[in-house]
C-alpha beads as a LAMMPS data file, in Angstrom:
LAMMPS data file: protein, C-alpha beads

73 atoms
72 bonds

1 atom types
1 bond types

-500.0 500.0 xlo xhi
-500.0 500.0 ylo yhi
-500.0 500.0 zlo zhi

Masses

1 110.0

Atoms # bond

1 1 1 -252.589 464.629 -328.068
2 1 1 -253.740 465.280 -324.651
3 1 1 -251.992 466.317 -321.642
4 1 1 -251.199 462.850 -319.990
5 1 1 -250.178 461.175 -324.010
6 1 1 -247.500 464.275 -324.149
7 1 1 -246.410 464.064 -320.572
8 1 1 -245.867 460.368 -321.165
9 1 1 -244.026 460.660 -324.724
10 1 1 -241.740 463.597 -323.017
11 1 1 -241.014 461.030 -320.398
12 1 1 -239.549 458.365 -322.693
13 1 1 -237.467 460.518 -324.592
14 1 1 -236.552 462.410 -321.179
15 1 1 -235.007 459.843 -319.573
16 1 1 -231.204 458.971 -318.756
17 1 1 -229.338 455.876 -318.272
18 1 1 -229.023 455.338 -314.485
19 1 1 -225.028 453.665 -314.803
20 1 1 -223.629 455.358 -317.948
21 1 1 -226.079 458.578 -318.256
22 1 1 -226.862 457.764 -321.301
23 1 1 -230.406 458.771 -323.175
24 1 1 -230.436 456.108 -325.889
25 1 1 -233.318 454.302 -323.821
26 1 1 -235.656 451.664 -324.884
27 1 1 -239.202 451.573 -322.590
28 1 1 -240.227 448.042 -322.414
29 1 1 -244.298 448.560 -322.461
30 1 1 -246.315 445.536 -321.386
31 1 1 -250.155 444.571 -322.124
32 1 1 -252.197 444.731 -325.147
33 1 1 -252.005 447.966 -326.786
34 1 1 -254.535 449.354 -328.310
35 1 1 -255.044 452.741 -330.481
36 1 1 -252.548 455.094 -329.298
37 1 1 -253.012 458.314 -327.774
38 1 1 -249.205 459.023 -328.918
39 1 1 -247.287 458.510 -331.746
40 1 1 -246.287 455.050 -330.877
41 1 1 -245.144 453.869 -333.845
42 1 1 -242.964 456.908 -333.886
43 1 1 -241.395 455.627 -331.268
44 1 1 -241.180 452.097 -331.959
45 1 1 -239.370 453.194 -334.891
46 1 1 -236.937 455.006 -333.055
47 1 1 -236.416 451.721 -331.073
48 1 1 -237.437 454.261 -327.594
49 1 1 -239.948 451.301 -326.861
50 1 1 -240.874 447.767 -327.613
51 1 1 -243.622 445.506 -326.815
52 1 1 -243.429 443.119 -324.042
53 1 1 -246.563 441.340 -324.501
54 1 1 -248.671 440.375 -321.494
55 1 1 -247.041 438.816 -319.201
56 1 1 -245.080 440.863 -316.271
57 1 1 -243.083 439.428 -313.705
58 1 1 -241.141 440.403 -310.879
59 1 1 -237.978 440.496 -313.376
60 1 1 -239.638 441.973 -315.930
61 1 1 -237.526 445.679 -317.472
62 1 1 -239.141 448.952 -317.672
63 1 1 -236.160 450.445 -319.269
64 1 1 -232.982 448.930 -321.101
65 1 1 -229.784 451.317 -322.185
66 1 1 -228.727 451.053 -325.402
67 1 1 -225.267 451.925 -324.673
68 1 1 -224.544 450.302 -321.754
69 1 1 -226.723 447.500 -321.845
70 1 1 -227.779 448.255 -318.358
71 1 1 -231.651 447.001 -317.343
72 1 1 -233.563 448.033 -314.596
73 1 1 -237.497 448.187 -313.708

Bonds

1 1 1 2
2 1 2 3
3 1 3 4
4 1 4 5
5 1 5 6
6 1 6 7
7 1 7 8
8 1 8 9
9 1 9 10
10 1 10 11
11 1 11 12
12 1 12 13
13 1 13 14
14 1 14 15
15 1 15 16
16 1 16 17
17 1 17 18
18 1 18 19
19 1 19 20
20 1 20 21
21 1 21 22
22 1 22 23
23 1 23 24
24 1 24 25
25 1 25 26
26 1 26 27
27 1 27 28
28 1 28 29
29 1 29 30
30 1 30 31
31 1 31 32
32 1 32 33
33 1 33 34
34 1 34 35
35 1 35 36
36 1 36 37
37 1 37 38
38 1 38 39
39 1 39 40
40 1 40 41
41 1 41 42
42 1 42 43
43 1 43 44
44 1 44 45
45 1 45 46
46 1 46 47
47 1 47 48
48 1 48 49
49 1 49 50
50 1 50 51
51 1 51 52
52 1 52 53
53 1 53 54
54 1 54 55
55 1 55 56
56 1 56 57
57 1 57 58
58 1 58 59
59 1 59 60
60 1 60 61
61 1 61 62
62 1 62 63
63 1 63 64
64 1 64 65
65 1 65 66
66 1 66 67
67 1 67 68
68 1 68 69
69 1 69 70
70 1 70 71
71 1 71 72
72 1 72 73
């Protein structure tokens, strides 16, 4: 795994819930994915991301709280 893959995998399992401070987080990742530099299904197993598909919009999550429920981009 190279530098940027771990910095990115530390990042999603890093992060806090920005209402509760929670850190059961799911990252909402968006575009076709191809061979991963990180153990992604790792974390899709741990439900710490999920596949959006292609389409982005201005309403579109980047992460979701799993205890609180709350959303934000």
């Amino acid at each position: 795994m190279d530098d940027v893959s771990a910095s990115w995998a530390e990042t999603v399992w890093s992060q806090r819930c920005r209402r509760c401070g929670g850190n059961a987080l799911t990252y909402h990742l968006y575009g076709m994915v191809g061979p991963p530099d990180v153990d992604l299904n790792g974390l899709l197993d741990a439900k710490r991301v999920v596949l959006e598909g292609c389409t982005v919009g201005p309403d579109s999550l980047t992460w979701t709280c799993t205890e609180c429920s709350h959303g934000w981009n």
